[in-house]
C-alpha positions as CSV (number, residue, x, y, z in Angstrom):
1,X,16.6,67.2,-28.7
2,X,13.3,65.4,-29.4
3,X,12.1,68.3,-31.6
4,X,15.3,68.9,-33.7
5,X,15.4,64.9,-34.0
6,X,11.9,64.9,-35.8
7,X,12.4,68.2,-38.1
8,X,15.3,66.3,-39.5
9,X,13.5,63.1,-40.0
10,X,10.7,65.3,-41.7
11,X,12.8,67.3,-43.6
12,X,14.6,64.1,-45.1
13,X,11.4,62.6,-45.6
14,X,10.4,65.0,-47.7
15,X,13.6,65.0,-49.8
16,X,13.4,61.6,-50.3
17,X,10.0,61.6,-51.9
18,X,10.7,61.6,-55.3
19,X,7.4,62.3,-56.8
20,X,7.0,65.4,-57.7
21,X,4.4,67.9,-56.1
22,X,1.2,68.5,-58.0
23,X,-0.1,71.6,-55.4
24,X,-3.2,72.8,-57.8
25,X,-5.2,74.2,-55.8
26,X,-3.3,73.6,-53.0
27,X,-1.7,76.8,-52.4
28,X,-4.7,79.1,-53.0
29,X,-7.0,77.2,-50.5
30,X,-3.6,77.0,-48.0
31,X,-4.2,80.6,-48.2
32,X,-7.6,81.1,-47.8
33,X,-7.8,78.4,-44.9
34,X,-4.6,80.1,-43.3
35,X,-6.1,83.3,-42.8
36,X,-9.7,81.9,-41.9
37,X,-8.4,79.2,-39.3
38,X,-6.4,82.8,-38.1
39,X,-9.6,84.9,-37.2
40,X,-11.4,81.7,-35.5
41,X,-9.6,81.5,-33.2
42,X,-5.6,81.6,-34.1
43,X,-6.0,78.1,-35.8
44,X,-4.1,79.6,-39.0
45,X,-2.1,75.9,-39.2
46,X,-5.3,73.8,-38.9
47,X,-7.3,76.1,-41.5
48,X,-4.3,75.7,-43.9
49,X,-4.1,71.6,-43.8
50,X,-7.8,72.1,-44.5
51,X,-7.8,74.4,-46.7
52,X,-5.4,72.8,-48.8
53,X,-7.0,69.6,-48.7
54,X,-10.2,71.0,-50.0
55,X,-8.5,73.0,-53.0
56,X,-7.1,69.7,-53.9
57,X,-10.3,67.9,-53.9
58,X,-11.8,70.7,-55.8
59,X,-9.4,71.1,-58.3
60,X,-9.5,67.1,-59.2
61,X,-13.5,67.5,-58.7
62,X,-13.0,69.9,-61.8
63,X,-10.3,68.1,-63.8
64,X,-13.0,65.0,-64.0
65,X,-15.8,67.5,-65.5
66,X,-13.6,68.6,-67.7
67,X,-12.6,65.2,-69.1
68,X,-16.1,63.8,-69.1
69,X,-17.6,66.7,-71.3
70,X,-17.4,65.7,-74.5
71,X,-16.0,68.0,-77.1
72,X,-18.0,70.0,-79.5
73,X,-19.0,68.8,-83.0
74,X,-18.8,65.3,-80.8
75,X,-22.3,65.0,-79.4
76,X,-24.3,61.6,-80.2
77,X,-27.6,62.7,-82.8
């Protein structure tokens, strides 16, 4: 009763966000950290939460480089 109790809660939780989900790089390192966290030791869940949360950081990690470079033609002489 506990269990089905929480799943609810999370599921309308998660409706009621109304943000919408940015998941670059999300889903590739979910993958990645899925299958890795699976061979370790049957930790597939864990390696996917950390998986995802470094594709996230490495995909922002790249969106800053890219806005910091300045265009070319732009350069200071």
């Amino acid at each position: 009763m506990k269990t089905s109790a929480a799943l609810f809660a999370v599921a309308v939780l998660a409706l009621a966000s109304a943000a919408p989900a940015d998941a670059k790089g999300c889903l590739r390192g979910a993958a990645v950290g899925g299958v890795a966290g699976h061979y370790a030791g049957h930790h597939g869940v864990l390696g996917a939460i950390a998986g995802c949360a470094y594709g996230r950081h490495r995909a922002n990690e790249q969106q800053r480089q890219q806005q910091t470079r300045v265009p070319a033609g732009q350069e200071k002489l």
